[in-house]
Biopython code that builds the backbone (N, CA, C, O; Angstrom):
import numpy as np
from Bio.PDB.StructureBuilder import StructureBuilder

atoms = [
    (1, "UNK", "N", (0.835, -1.188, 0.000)),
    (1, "UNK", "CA", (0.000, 0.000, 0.000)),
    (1, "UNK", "C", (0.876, 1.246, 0.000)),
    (1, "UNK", "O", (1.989, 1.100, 0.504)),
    (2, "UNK", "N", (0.536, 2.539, -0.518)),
    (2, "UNK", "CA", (1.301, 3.568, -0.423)),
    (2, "UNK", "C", (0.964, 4.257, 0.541)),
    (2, "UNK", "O", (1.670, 5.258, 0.673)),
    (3, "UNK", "N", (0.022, 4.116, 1.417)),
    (3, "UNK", "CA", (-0.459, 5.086, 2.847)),
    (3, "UNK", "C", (-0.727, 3.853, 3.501)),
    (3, "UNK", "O", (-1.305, 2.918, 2.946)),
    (4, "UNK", "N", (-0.240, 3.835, 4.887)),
    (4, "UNK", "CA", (-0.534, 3.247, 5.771)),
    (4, "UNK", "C", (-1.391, 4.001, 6.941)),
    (4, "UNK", "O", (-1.488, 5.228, 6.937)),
    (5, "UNK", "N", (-2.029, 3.159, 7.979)),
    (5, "UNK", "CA", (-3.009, 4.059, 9.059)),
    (5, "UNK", "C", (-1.484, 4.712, 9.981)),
    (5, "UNK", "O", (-0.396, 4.152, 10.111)),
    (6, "UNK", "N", (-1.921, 6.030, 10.491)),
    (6, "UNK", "CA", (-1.146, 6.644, 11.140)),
    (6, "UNK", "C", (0.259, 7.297, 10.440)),
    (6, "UNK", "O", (1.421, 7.269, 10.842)),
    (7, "UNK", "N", (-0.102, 7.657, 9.709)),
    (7, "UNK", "CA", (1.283, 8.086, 8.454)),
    (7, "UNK", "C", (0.026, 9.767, 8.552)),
    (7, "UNK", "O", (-1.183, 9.752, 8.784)),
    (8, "UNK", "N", (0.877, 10.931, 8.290)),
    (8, "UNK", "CA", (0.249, 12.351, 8.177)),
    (8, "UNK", "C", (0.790, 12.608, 6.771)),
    (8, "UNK", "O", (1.889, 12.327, 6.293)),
    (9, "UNK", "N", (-0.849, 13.549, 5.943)),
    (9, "UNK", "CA", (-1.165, 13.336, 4.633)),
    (9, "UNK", "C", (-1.359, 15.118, 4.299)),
    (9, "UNK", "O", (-2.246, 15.617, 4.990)),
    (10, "UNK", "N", (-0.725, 15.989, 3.449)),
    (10, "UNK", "CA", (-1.494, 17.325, 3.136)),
    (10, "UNK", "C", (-1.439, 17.088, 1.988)),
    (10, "UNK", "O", (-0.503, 16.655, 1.315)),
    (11, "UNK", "N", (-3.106, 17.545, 1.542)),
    (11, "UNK", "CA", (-3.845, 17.681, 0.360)),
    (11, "UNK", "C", (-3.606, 18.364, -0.329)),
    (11, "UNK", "O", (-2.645, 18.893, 0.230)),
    (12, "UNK", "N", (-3.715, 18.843, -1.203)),
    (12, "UNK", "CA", (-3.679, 20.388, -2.378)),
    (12, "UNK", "C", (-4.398, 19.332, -3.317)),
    (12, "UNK", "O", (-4.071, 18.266, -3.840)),
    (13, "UNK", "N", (-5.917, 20.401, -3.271)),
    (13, "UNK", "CA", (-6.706, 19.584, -4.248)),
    (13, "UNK", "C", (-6.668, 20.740, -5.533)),
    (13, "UNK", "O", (-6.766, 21.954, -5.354)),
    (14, "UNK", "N", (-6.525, 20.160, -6.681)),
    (14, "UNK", "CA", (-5.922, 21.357, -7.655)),
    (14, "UNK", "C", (-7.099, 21.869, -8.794)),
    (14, "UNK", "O", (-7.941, 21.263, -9.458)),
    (15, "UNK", "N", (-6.708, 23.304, -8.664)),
    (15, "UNK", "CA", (-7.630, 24.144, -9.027)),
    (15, "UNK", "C", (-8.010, 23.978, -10.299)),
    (15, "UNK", "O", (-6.913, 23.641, -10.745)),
    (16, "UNK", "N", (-9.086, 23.945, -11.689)),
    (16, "UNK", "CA", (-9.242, 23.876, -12.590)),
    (16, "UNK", "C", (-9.734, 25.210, -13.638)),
    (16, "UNK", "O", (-9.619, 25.314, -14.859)),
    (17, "UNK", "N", (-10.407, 26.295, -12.477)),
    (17, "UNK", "CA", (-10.367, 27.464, -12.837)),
    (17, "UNK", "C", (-9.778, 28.683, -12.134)),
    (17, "UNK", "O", (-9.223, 28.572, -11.041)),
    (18, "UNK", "N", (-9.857, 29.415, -12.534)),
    (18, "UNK", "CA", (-9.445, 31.156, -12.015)),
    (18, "UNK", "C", (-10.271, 31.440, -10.664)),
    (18, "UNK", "O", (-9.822, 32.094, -9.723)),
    (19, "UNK", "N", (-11.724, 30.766, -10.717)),
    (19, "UNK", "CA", (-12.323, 31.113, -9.643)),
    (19, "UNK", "C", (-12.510, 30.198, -8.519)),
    (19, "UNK", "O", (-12.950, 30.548, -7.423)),
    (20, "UNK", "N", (-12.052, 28.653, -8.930)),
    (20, "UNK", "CA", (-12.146, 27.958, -7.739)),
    (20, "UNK", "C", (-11.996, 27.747, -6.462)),
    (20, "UNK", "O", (-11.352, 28.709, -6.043)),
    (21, "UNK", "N", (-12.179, 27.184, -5.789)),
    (21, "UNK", "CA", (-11.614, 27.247, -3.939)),
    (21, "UNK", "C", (-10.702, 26.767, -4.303)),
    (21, "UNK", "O", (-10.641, 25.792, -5.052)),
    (22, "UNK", "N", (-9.347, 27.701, -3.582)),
    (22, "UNK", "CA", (-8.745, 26.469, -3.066)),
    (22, "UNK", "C", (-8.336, 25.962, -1.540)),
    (22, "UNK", "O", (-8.118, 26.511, -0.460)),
    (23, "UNK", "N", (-8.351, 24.815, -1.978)),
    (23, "UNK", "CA", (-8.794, 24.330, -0.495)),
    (23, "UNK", "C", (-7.311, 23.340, -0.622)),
    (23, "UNK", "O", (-6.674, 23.087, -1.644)),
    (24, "UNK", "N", (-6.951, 22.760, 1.262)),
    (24, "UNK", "CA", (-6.337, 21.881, 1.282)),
    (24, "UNK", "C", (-6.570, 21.297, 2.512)),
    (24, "UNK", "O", (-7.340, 21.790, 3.336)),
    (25, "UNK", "N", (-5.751, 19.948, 2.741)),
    (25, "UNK", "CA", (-6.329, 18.951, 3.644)),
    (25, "UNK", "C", (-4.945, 18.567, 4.717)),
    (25, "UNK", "O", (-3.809, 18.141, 4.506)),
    (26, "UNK", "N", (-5.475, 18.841, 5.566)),
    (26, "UNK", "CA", (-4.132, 17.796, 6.382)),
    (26, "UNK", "C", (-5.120, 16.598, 7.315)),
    (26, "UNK", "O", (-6.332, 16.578, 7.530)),
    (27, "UNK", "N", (-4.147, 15.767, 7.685)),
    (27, "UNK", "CA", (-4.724, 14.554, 8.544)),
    (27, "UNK", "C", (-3.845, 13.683, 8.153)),
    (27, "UNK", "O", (-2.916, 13.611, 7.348)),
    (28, "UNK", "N", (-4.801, 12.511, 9.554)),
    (28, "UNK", "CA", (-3.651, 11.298, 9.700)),
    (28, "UNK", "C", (-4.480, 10.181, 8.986)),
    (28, "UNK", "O", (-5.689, 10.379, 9.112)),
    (29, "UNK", "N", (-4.135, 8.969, 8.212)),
    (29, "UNK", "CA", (-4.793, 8.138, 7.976)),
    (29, "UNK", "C", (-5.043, 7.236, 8.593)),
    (29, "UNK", "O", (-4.236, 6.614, 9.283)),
    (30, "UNK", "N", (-6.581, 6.916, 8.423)),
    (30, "UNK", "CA", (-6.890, 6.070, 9.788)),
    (30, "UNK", "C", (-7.382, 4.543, 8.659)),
    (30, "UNK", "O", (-7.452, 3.513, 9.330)),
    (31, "UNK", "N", (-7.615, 4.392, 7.543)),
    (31, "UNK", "CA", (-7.350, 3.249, 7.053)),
    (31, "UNK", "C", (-7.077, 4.040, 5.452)),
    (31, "UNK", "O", (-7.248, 5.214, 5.124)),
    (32, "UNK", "N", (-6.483, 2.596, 4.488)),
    (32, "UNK", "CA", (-6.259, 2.740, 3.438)),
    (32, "UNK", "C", (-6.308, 1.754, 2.430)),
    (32, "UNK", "O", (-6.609, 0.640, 2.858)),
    (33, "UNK", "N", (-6.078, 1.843, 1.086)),
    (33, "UNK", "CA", (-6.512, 0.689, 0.465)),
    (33, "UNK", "C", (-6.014, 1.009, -0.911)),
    (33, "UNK", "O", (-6.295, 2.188, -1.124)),
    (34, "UNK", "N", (-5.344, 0.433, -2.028)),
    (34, "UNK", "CA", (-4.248, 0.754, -2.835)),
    (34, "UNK", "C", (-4.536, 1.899, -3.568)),
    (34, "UNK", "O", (-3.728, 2.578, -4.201)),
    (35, "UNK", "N", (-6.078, 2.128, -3.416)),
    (35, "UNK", "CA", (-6.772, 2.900, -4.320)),
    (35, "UNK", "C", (-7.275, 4.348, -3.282)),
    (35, "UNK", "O", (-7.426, 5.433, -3.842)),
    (36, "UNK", "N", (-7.430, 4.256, -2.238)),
    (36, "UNK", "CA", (-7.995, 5.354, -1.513)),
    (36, "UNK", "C", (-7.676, 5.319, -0.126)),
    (36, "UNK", "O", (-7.364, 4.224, 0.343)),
    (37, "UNK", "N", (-7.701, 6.479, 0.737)),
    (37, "UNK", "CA", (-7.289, 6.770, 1.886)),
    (37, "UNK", "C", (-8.808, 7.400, 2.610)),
    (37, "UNK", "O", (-9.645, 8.056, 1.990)),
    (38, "UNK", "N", (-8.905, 6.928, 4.345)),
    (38, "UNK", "CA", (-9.788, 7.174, 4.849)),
    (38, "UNK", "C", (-8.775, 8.769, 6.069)),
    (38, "UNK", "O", (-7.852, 8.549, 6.854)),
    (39, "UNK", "N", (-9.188, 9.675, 5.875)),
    (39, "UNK", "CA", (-8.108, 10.822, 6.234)),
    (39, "UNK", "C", (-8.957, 11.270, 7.530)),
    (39, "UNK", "O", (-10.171, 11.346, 7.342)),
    (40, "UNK", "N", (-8.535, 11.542, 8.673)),
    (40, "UNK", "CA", (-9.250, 12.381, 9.656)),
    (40, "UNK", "C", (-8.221, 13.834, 9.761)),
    (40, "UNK", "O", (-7.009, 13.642, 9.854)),
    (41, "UNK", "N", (-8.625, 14.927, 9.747)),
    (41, "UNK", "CA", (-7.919, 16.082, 9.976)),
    (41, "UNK", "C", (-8.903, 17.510, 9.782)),
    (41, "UNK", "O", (-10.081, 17.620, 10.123)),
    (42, "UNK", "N", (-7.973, 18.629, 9.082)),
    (42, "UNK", "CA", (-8.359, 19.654, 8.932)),
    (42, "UNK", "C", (-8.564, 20.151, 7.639)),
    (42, "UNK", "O", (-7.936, 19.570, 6.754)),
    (43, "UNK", "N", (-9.593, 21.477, 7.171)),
    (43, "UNK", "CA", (-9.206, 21.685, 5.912)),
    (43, "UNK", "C", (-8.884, 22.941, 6.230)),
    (43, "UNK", "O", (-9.202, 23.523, 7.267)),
    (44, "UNK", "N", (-8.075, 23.479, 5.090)),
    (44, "UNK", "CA", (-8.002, 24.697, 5.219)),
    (44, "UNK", "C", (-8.543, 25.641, 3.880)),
    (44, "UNK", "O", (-8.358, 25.043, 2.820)),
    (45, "UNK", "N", (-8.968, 26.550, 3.775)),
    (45, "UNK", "CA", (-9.566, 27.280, 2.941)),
    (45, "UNK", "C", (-9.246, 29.081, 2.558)),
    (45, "UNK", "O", (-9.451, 30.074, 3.257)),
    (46, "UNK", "N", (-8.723, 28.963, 1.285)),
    (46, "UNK", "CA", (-8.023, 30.355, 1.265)),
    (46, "UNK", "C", (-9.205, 31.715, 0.986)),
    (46, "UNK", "O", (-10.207, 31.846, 0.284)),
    (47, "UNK", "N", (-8.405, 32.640, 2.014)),
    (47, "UNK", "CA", (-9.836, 33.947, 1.779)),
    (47, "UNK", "C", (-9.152, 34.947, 1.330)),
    (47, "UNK", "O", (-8.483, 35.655, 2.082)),
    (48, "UNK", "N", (-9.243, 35.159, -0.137)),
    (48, "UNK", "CA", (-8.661, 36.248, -0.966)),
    (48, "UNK", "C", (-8.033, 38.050, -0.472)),
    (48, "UNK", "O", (-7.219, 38.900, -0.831)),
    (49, "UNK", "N", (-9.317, 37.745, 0.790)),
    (49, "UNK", "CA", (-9.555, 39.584, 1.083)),
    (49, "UNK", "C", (-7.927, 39.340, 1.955)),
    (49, "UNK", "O", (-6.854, 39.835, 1.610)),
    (50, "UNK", "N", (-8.161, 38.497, 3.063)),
    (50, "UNK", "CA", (-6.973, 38.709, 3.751)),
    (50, "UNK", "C", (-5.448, 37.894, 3.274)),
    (50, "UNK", "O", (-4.377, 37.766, 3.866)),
    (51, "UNK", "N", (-5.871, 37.493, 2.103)),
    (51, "UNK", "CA", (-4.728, 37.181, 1.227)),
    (51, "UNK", "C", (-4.257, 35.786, 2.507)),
    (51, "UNK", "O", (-3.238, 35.808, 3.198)),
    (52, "UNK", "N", (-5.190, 34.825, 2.519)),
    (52, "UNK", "CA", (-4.336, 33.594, 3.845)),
    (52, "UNK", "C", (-5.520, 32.396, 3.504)),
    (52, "UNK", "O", (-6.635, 32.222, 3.012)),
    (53, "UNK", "N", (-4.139, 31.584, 4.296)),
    (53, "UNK", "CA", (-5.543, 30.126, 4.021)),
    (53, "UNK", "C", (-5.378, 29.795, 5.519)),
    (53, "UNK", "O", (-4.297, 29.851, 6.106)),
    (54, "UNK", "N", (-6.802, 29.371, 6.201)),
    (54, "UNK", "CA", (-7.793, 29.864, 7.161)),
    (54, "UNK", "C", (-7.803, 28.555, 7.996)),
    (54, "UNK", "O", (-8.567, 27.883, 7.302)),
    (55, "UNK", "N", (-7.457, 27.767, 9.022)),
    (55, "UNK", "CA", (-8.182, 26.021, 9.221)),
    (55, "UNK", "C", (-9.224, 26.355, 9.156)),
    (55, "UNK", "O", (-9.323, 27.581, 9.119)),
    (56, "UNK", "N", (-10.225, 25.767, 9.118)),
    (56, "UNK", "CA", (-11.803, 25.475, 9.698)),
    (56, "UNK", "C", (-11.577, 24.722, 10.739)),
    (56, "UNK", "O", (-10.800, 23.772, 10.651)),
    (57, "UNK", "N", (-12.232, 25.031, 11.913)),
    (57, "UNK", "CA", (-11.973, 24.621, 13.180)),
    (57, "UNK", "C", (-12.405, 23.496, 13.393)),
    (57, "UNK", "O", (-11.805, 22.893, 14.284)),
    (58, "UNK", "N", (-13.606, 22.729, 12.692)),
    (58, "UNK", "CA", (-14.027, 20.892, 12.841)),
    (58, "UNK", "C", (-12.753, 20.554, 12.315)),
    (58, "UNK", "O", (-11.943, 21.120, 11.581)),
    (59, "UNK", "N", (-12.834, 19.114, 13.095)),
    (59, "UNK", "CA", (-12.277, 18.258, 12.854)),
    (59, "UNK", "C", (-13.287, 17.236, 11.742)),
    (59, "UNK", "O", (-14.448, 16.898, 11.969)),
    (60, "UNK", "N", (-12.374, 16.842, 10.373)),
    (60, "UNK", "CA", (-13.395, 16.086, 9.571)),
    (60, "UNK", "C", (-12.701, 14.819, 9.200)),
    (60, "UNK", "O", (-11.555, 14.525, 9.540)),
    (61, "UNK", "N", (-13.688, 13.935, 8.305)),
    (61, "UNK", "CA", (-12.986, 12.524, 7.880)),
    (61, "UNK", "C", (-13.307, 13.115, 6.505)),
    (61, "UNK", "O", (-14.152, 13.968, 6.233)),
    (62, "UNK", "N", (-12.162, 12.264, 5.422)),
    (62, "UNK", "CA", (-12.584, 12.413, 4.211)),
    (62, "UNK", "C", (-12.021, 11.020, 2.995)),
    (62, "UNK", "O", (-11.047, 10.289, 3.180)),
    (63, "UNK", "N", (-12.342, 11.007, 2.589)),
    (63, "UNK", "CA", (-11.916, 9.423, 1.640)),
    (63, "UNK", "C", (-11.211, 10.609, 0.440)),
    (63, "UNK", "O", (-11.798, 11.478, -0.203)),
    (64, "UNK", "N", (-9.944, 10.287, 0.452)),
    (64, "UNK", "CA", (-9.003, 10.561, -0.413)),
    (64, "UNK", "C", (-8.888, 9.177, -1.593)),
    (64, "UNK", "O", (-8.824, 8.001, -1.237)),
    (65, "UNK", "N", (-8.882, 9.654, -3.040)),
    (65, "UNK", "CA", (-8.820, 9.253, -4.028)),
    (65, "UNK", "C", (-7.292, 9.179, -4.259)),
    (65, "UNK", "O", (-6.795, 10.248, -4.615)),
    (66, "UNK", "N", (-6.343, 8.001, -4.111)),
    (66, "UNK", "CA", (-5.037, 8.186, -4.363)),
    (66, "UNK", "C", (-4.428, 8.352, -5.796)),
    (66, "UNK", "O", (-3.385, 8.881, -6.181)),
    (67, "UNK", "N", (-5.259, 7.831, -6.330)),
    (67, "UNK", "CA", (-5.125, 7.741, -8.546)),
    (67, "UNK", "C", (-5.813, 9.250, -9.225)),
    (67, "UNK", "O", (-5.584, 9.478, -10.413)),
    (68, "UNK", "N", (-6.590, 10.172, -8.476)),
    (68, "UNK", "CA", (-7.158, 10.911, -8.577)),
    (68, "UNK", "C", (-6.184, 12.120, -8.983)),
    (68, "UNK", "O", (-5.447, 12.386, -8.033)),
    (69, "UNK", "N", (-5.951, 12.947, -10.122)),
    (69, "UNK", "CA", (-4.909, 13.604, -10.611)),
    (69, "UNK", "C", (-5.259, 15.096, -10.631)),
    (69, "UNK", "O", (-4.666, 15.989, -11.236)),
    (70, "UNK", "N", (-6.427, 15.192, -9.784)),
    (70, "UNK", "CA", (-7.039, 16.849, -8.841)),
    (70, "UNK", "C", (-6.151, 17.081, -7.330)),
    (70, "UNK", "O", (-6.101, 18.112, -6.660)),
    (71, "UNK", "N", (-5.397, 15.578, -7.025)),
    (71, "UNK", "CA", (-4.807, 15.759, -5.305)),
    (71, "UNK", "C", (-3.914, 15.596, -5.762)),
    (71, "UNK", "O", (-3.668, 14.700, -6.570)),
    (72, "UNK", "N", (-2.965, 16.679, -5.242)),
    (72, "UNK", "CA", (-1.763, 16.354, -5.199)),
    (72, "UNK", "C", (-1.904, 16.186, -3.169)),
    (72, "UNK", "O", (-2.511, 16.720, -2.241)),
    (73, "UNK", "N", (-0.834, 15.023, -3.418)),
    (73, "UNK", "CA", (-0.761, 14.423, -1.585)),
    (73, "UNK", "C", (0.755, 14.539, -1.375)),
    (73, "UNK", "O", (1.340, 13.816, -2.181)),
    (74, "UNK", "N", (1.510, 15.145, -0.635)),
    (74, "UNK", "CA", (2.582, 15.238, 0.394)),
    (74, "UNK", "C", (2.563, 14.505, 1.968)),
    (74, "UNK", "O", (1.932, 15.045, 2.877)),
    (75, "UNK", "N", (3.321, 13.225, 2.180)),
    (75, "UNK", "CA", (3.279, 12.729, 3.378)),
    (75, "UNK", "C", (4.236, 13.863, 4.512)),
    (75, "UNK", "O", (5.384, 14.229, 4.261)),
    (76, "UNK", "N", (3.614, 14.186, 5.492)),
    (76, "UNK", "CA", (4.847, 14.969, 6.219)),
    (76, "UNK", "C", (4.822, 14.089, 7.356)),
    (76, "UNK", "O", (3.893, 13.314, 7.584)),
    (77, "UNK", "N", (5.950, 14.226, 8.137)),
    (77, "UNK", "CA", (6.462, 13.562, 9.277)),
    (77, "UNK", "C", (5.682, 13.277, 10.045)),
    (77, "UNK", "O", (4.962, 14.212, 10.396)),
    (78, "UNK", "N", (5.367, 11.683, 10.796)),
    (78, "UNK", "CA", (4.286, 11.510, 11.604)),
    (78, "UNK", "C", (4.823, 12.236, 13.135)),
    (78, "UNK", "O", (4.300, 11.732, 14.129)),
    (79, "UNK", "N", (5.584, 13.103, 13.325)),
    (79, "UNK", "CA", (5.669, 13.829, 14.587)),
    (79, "UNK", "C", (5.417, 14.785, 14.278)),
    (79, "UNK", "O", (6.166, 15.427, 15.013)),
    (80, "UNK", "N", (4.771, 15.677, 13.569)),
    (80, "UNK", "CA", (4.292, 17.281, 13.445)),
    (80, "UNK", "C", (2.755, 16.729, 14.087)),
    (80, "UNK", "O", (1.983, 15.840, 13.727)),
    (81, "UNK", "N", (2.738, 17.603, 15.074)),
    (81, "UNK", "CA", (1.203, 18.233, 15.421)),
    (81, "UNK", "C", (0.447, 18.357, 14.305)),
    (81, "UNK", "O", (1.094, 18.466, 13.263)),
    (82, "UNK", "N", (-0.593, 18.370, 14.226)),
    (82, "UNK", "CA", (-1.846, 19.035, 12.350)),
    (82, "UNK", "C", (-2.437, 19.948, 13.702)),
    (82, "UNK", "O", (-3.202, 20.762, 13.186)),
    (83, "UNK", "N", (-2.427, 20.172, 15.158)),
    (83, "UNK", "CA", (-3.127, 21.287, 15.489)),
    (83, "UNK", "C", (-2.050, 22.541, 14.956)),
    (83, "UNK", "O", (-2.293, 23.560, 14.311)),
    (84, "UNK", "N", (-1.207, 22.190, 15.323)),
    (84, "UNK", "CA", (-0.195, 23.280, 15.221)),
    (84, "UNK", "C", (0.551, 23.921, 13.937)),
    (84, "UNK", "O", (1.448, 24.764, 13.925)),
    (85, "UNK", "N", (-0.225, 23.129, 12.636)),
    (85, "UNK", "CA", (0.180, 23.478, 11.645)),
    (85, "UNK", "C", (-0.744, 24.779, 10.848)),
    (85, "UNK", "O", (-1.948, 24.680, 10.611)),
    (86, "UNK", "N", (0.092, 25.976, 10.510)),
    (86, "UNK", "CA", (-0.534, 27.233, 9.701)),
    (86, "UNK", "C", (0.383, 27.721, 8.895)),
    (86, "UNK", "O", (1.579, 27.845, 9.156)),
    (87, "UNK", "N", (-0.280, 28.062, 7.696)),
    (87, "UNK", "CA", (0.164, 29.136, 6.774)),
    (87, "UNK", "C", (0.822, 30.298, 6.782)),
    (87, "UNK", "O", (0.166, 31.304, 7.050)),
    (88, "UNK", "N", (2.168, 30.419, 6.509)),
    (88, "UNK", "CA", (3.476, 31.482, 6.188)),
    (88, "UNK", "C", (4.087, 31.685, 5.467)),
    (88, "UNK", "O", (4.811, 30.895, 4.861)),
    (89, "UNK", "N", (3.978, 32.761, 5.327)),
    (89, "UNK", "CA", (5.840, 33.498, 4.166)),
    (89, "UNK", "C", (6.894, 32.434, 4.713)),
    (89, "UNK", "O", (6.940, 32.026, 5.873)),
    (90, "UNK", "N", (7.713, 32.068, 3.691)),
    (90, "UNK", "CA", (9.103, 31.846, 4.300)),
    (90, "UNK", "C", (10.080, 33.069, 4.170)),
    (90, "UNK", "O", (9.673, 34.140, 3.721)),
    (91, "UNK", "N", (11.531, 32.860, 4.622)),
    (91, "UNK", "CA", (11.968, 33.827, 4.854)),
    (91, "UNK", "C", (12.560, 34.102, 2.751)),
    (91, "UNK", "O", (13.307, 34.889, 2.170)),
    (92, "UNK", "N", (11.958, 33.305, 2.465)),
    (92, "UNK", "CA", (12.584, 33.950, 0.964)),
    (92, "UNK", "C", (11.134, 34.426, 0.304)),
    (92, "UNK", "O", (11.257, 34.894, -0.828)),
    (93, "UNK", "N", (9.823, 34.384, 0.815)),
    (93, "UNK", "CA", (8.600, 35.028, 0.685)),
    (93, "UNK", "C", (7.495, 33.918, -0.049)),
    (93, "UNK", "O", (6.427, 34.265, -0.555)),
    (94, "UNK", "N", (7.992, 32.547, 0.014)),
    (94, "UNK", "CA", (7.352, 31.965, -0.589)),
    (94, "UNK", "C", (6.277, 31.276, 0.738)),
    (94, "UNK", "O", (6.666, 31.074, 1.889)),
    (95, "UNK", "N", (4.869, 31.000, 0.219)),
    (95, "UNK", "CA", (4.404, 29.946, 0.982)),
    (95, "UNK", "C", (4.565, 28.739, 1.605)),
    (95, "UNK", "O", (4.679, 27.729, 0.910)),
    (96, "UNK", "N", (4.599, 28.661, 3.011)),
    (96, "UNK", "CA", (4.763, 27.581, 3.430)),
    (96, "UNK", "C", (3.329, 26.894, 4.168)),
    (96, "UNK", "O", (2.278, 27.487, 4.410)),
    (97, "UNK", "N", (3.678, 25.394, 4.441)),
    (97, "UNK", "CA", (2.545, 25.045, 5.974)),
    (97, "UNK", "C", (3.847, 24.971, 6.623)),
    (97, "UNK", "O", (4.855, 24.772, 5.945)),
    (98, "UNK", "N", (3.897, 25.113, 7.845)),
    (98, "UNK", "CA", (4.342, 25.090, 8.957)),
    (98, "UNK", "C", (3.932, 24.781, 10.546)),
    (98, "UNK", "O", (3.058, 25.433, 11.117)),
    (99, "UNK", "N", (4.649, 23.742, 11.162)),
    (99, "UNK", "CA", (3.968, 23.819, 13.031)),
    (99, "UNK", "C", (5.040, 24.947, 13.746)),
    (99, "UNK", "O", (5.142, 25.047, 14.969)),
    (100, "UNK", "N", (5.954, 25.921, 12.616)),
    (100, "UNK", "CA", (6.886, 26.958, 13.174)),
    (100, "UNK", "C", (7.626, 26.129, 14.399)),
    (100, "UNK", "O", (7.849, 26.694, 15.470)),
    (101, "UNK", "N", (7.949, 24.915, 14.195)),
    (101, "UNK", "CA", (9.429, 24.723, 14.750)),
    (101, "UNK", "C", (10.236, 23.494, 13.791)),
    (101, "UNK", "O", (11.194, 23.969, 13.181)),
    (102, "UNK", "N", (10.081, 22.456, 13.626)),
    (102, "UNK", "CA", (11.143, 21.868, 12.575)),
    (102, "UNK", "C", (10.211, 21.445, 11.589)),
    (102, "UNK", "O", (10.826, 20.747, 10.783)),
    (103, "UNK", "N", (8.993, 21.545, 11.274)),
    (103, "UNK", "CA", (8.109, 21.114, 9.753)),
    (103, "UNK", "C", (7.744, 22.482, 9.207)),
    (103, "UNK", "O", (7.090, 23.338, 9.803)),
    (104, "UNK", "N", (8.475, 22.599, 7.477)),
    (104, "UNK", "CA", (7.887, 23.760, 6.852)),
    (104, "UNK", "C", (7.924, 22.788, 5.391)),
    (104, "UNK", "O", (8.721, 21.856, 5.289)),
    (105, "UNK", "N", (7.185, 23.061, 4.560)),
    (105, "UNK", "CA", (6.095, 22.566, 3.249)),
    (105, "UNK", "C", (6.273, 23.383, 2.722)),
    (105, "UNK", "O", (5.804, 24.388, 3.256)),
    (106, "UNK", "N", (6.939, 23.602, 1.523)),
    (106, "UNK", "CA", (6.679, 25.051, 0.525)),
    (106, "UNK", "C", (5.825, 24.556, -0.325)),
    (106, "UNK", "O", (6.339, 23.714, -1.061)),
    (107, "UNK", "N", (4.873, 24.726, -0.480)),
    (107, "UNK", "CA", (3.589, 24.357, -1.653)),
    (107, "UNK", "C", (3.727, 25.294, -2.760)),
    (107, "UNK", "O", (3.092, 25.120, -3.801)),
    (108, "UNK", "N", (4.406, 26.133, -2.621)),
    (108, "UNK", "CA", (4.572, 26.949, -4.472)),
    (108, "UNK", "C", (5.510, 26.043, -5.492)),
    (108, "UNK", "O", (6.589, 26.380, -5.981)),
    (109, "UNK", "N", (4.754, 24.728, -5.687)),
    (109, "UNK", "CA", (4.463, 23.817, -6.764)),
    (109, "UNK", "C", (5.424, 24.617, -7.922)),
    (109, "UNK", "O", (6.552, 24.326, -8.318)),
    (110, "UNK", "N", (4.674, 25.558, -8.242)),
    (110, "UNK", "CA", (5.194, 25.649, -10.095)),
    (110, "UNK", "C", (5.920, 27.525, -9.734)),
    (110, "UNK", "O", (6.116, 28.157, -10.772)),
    (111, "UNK", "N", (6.092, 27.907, -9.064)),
    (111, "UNK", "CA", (6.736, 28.863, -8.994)),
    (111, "UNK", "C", (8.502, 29.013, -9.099)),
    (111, "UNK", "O", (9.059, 27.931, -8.911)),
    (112, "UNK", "N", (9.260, 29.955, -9.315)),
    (112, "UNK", "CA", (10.202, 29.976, -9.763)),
    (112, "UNK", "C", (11.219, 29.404, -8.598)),
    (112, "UNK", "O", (10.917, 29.549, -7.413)),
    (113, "UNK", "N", (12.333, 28.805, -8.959)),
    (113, "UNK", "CA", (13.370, 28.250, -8.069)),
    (113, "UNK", "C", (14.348, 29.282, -7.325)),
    (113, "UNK", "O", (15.061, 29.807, -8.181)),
    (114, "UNK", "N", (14.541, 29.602, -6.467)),
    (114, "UNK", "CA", (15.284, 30.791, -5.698)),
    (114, "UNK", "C", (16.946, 30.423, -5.371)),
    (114, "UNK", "O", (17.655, 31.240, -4.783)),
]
sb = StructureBuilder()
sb.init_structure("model")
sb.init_model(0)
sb.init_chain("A")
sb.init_seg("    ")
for serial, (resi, resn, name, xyz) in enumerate(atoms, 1):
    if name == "N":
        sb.init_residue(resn, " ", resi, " ")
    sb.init_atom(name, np.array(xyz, "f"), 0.0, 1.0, " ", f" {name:<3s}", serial, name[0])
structure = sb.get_structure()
């Protein structure tokens, strides 16, 4: 299997238009299966005005599609907190997730190399 239960999963479900949400997922997997993941965590949701992406404070489950070519999935270290993980500049200005002490994620995917 490529996800096992208890392995930590962030989502970036990928945008198809100019106006879509974008949204992303963190959580731990609580079962899996070659084809899909059963995810408990957070989403987070970006709000244009204040230029940031937001948690939503439930805690949710969600069945992740692993063949599905809308998710991109990043495993991060099963010792990062997901309470403690939020959205930052890094110090070269790019986006990160971060728990701001040893886990940072640069998710600018297709942006230029520094």
């Amino acid at each position: 299997m490529l996800l096992k239960p208890g392995e930590k999963i962030h989502v970036i479900t990928r945008r198809y238009f100019d106006g879509d949400l974008r949204r992303h997922f963190v959580g731990q997997v609580v079962a899996a299966t070659e084809s899909a993941a059963r995810v408990q965590g957070y989403a987070f949701v970006f709000y244009p005005g204040p230029n940031e992406y937001v948690r939503r404070p439930d805690l949710r489950e969600r069945i992740i599609a692993l063949g599905d070519t809308g998710n991109i999935i990043n495993v991060i270290p099963e010792s990062v907190n997901l309470e403690e993980l939020v959205y930052r500049p890094s110090e070269q200005n790019r986006l990160v997730v971060t728990d701001r002490k040893s886990f940072s994620l640069d998710i600018n995917e297709f942006s230029g190399i520094n």
